[in-house]
LODREN-245437 format. One record per residue (C-alpha): x negated, y, z negated; residue number from 1. Coordinates in steps of 0.001 Angstrom, whole numbers, always signed. Last residue first. Layout:
N
PT	X	Y	Z	NUM
...
END
This chain:
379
PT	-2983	-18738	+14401	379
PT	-5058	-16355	+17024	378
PT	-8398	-17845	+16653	377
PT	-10864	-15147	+16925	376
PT	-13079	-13257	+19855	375
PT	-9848	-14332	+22489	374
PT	-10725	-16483	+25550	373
PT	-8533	-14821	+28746	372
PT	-9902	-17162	+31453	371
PT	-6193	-17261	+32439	370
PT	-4400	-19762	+34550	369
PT	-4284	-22250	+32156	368
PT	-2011	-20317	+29992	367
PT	-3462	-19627	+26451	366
PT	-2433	-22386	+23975	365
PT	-394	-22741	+21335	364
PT	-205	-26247	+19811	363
PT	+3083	-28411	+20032	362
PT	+6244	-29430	+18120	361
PT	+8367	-31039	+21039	360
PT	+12069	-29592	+21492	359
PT	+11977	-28788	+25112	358
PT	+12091	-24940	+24355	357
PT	+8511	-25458	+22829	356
PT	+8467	-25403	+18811	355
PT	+5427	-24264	+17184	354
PT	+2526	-26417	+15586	353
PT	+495	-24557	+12835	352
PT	-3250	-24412	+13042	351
PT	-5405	-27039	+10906	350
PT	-8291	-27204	+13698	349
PT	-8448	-30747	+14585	348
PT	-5373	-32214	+12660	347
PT	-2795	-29484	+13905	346
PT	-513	-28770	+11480	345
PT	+3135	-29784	+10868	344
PT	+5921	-28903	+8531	343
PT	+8605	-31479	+9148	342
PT	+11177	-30170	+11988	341
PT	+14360	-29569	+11527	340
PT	+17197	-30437	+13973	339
PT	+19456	-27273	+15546	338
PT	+16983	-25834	+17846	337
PT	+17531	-22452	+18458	336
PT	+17118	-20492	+22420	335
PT	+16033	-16517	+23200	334
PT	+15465	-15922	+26692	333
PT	+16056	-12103	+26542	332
PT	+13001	-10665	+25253	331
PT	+12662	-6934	+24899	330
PT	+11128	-6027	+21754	329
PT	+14837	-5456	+20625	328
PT	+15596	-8529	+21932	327
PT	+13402	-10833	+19240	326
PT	+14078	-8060	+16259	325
PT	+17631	-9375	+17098	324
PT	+17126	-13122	+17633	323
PT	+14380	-13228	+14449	322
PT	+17352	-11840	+12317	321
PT	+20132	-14200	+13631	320
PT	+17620	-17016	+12543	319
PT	+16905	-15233	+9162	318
PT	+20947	-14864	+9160	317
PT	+21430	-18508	+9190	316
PT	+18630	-19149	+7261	315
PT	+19676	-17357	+4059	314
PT	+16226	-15892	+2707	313
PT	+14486	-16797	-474	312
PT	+11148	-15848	+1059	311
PT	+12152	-17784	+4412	310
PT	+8637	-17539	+5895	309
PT	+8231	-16465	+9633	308
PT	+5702	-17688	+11159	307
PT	+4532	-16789	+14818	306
PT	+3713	-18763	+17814	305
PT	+1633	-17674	+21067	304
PT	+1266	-19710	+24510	303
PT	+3610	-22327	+23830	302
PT	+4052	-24706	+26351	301
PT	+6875	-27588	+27627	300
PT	+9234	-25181	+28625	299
PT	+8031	-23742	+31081	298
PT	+10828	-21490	+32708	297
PT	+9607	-18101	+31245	296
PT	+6173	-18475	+29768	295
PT	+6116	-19041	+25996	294
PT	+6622	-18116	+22875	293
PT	+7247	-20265	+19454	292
PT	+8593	-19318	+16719	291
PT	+8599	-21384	+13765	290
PT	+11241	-20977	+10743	289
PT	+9855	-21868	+6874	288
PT	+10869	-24150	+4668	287
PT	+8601	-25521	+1800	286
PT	+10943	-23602	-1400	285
PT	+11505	-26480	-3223	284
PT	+8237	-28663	-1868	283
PT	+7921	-31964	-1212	282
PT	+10608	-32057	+1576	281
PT	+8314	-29554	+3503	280
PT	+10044	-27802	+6582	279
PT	+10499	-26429	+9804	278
PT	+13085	-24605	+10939	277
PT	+13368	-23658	+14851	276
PT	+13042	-21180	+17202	275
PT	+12092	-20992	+20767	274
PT	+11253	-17784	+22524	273
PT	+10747	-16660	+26046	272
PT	+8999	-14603	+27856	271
PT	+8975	-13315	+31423	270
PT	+11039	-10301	+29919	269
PT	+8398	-9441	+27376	268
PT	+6187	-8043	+30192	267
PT	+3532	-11016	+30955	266
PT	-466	-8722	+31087	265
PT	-2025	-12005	+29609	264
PT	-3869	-10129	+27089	263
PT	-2269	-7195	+26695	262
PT	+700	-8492	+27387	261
PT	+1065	-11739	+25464	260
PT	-768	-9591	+22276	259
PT	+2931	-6848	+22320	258
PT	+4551	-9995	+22095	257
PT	+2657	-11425	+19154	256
PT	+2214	-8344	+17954	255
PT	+5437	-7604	+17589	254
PT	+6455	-10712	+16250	253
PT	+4142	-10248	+13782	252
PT	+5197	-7269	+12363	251
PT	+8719	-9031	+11692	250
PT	+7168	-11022	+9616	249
PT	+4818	-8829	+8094	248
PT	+7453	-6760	+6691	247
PT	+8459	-9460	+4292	246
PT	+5169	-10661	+2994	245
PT	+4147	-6788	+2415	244
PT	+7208	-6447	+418	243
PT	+6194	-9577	-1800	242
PT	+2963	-8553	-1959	241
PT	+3509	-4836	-2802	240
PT	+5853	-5700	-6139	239
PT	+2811	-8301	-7194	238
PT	+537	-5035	-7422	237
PT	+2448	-2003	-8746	236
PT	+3286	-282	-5069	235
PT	+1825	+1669	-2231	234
PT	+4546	+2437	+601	233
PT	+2835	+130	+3878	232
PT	+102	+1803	+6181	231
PT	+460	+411	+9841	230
PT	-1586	-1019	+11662	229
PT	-3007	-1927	+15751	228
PT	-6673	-2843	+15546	227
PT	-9663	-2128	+17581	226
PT	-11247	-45	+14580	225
PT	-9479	-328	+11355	224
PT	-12255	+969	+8887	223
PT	-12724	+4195	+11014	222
PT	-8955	+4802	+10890	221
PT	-8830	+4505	+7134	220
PT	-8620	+7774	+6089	219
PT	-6127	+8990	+8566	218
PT	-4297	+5678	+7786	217
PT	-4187	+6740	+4311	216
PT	-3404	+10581	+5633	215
PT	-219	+9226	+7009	214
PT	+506	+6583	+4034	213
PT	+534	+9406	+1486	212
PT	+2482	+12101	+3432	211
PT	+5232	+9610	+3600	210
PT	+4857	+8203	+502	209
PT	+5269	+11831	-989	208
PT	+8545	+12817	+1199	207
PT	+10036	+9912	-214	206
PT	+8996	+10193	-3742	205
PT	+10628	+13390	-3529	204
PT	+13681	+12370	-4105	203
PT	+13245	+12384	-7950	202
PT	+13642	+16175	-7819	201
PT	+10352	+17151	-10082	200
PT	+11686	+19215	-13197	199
PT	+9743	+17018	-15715	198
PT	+7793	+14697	-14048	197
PT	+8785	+11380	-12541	196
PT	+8228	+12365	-8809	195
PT	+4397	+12914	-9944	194
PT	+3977	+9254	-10425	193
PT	+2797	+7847	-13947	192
PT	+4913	+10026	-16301	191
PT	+3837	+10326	-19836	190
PT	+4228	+7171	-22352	189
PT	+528	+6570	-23152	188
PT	-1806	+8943	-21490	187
PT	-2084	+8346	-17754	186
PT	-3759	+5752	-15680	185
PT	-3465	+4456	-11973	184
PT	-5193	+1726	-10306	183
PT	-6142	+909	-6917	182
PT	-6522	-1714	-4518	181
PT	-6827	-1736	-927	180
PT	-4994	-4794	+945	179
PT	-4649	-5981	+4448	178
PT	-2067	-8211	+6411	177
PT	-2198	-10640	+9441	176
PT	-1616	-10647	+12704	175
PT	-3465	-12533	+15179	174
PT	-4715	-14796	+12151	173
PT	-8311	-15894	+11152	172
PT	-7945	-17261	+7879	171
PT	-10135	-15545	+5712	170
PT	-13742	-16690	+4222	169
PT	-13393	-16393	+195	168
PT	-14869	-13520	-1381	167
PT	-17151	-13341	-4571	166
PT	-20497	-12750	-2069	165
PT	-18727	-9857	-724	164
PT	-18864	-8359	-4176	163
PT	-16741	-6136	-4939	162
PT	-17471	-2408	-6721	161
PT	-15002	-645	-8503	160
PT	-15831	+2629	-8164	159
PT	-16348	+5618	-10761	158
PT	-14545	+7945	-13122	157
PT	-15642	+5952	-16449	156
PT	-12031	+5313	-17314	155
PT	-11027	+4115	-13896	154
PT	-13390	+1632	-14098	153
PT	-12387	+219	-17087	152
PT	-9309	+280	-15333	151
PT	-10711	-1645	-12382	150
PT	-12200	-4639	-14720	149
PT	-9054	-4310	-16924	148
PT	-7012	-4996	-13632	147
PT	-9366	-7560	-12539	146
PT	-9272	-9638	-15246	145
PT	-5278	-9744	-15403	144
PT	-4631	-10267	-12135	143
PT	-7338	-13417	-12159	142
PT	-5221	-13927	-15474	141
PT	-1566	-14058	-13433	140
PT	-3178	-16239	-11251	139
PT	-4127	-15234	-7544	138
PT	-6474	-12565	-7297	137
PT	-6622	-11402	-3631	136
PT	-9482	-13029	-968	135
PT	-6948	-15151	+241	134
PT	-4410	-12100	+949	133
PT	-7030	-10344	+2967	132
PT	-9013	-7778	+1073	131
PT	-10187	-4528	+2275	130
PT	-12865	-3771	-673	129
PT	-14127	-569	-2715	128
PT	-11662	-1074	-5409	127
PT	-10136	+2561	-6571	126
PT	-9801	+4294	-9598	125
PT	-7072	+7427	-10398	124
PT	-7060	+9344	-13723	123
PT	-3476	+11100	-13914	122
PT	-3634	+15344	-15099	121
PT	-602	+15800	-12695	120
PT	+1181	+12112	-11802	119
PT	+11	+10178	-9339	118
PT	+1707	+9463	-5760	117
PT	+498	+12164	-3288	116
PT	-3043	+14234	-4218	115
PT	-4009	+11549	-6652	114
PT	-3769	+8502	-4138	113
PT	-4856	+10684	-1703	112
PT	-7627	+11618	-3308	111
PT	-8428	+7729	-3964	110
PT	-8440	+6802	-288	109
PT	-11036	+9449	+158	108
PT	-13296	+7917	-2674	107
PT	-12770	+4693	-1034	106
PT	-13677	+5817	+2699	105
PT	-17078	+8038	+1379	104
PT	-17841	+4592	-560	103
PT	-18127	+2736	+2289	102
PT	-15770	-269	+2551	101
PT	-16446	-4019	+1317	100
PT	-14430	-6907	+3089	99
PT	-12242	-7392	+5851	98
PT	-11930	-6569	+9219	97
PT	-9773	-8229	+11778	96
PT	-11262	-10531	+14522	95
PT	-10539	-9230	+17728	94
PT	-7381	-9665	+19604	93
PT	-6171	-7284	+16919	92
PT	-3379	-6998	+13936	91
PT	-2810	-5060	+11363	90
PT	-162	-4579	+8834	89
PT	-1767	-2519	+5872	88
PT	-949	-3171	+1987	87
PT	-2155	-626	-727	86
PT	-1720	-2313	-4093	85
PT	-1030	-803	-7723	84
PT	-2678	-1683	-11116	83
PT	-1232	+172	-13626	82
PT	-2984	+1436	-16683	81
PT	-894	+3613	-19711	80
PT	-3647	+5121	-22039	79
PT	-4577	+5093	-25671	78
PT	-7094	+8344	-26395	77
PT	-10028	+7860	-27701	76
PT	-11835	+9143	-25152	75
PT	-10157	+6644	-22786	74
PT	-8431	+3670	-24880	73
PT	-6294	+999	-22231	72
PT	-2969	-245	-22296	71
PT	-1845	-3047	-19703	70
PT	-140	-3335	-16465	69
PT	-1211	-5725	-13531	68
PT	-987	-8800	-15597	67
PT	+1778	-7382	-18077	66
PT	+3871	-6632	-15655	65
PT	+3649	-9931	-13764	64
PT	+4463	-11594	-16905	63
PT	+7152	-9385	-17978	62
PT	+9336	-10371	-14477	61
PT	+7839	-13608	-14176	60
PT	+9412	-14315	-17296	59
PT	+12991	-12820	-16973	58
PT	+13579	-14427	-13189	57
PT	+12604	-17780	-14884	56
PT	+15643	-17056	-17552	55
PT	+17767	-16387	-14845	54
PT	+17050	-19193	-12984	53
PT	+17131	-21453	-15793	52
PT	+16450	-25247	-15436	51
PT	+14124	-26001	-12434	50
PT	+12156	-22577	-12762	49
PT	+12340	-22173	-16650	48
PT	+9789	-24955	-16991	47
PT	+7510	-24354	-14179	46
PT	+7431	-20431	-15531	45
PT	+6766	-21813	-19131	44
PT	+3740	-24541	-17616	43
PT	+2571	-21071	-15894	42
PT	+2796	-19015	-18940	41
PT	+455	-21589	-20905	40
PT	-1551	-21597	-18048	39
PT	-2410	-18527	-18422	38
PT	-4495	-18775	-21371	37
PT	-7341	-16823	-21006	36
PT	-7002	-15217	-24448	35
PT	-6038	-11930	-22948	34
PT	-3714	-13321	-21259	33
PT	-1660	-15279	-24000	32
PT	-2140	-12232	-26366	31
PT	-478	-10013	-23590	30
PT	+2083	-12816	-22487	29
PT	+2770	-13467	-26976	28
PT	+3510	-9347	-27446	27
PT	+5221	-9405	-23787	26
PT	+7826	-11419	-25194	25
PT	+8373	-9800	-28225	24
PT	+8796	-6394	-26663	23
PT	+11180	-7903	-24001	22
PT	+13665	-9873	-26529	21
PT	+13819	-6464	-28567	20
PT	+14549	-4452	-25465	19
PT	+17106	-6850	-24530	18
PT	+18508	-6647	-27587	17
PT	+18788	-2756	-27289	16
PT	+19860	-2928	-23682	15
PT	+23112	-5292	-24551	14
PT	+24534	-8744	-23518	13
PT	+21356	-10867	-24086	12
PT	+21163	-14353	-22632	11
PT	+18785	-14650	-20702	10
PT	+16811	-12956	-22911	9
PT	+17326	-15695	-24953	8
PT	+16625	-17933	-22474	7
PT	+12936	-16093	-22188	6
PT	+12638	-16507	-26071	5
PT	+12969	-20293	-25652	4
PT	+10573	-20321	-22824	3
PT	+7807	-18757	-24518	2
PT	+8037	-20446	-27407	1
END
């Protein structure tokens, strides 16, 4: 049913059909979720995705919305509930922090989160946890449970509380990205940021996630000590994943450079960078371009490698992307290879392989004529 009514959708050439379509669709995802059956929406998503795009694009769309958005009663009162994620770039040579924060930190975070984004007279609730992607909810109903887990929360003016003992170990990355979750509520149908209000110029959601992601990292200073970040725009949950995916590409690269000199004090112009595509046959979207960076005039090493997933992305202008971000941290040596590479790992440690410049895949390692030993693996 669900896919049938998500064709129809589709289909619809008008806003009031569409509306129908959507309320009727989120009617059966909200029962669907609140039953614990997401895997009905998942075996509708698999459906849609190899025979209507569209359609697909029209079910994830209401599904994600109704894991990370739902109606909740406060005082009696029905209330809008969004859950919305705070994603941080960071990286360090040292292992980068994850897990439970003080309660002084969340609280803080939370202020802001009123004082900036929400709307006047919003209730704002906060997750005391810095979570790596692979300590995130995953499924639309892990979404789903937490979200009514932090609303309730919300409601009863208080903390979320996580569990370190819930969290899965994280893989230990140079660069890598951080969340802080958070959760908005407002009676039913008013305005959820403060830029929607009545007689607010709409433009001044800029000026507000400015001034919100400056005191965040402010606020969050003591939590990120050692590291290098930068505070990404909050957003409703999935919407902040997929941005934080993208801007943690180029991120990387960054670091990965900006890593070679700390560490290995090369300037950026005795590096140099191979690229190439690697991919997994098995998998519809399993491609995903390597870099790999090296010493100037070796070119059988890798010393530091970065991924950079497509996300949908063209690769001929994802490759003329990585070239330009590439130069514009100041290395010149920049060469492609034009054959593909399958998506390998190393077998002893499960670290990606990167491309050298003389077209092997191999592991990076620090130059041998360094006793530079980093406090966490750097893949």
């Amino acid at each position: 049913m669900l896919a049938k009514m998500a064709r129809r959708l589709s289909e619809s050439g008008s806003r009031i059909e569409d509306r129908v379509w959507e309320r009727r669709l989120s009617e059966l995802l909200n029962d669907r979720l609140a039953r614990g059956f997401d895997d009905v929406i998942e075996a509708a998503l698999d459906e849609l995705a190899k025979a209507n795009s569209r359609a697909y694009d029209d079910l994830a769309d209401l599904a994600e919305s109704c894991a990370e958005g739902v109606a909740i009663d406060i005082e009696g009162q029905p209330h809008d509930a969004l859950l919305i994620a705070v994603p941080l770039l960071a990286w360090s040579r040292y292992q980068l922090p994850t897990g439970p924060i003080s309660p002084t930190v969340a609280t803080n975070l939370g202020n802001q989160v009123a004082a900036h984004l929400a709307a006047r007279g919003a209730r704002v609730g906060v997750a005391d946890g810095l979570l790596s992607i692979d300590q995130l909810p995953e499924s639309l109903g892990e979404v789903r449970d937490f979200a009514e887990r932090l609303f309730e929360a919300t409601a009863q003016g208080s903390l979320l509380k996580i569990d370190p003992k819930t969290l899965r170990e994280p893989v230990a990355m140079l660069a890598d990205t951080r969340y802080l979750l958070a959760a908005i509520a407002v009676p039913q149908g008013a305005p959820l940021y403060h830029w929607q209000e009545t007689g607010v110029d709409p433009d001044a959601k800029l000026t507000a996630v400015v001034a919100f992601t400056e005191q965040a990292a402010n606020v969050l200073q003591p939590v990120l000590t050692g590291c290098r970040f930068r505070v990404l725009p909050p957003q409703a949950f999935h919407a902040a994943l997929r941005q934080a995916d993208r801007d943690l590409r180029e991120f990387s690269l960054d670091a990965a450079v900006s890593y070679l000199h700390l560490a290995f004090s090369l300037e950026p112009a005795q590096l140099q960078a191979t690229m190439a595509l690697f991919e997994d046959k098995r998998e519809a979207a399993g491609s995903e371009i390597r870099i790999g960076i090296g010493r100037l005039g070796d070119d059988d090493a890798v010393i530091e490698g970065v991924v950079w997933p497509l996300l949908g992305d063209d690769e001929e202008r994802a490759f003329e992307e990585i070239e330009a971000a590439a130069r514009k941290l100041g290395v010149t040596k920049i060469s492609t290879h034009e054959h593909r590479f399958p998506m390998e790992y190393c077998d002893d440690c499960g670290a990606p392989l990167f491309p050298s410049p003389a077209g092997h895949p191999v592991h990076a390692e620090p130059p041998e004529d360094t006793d530079e030993q980093p406090a966490a693996p750097l893949h």
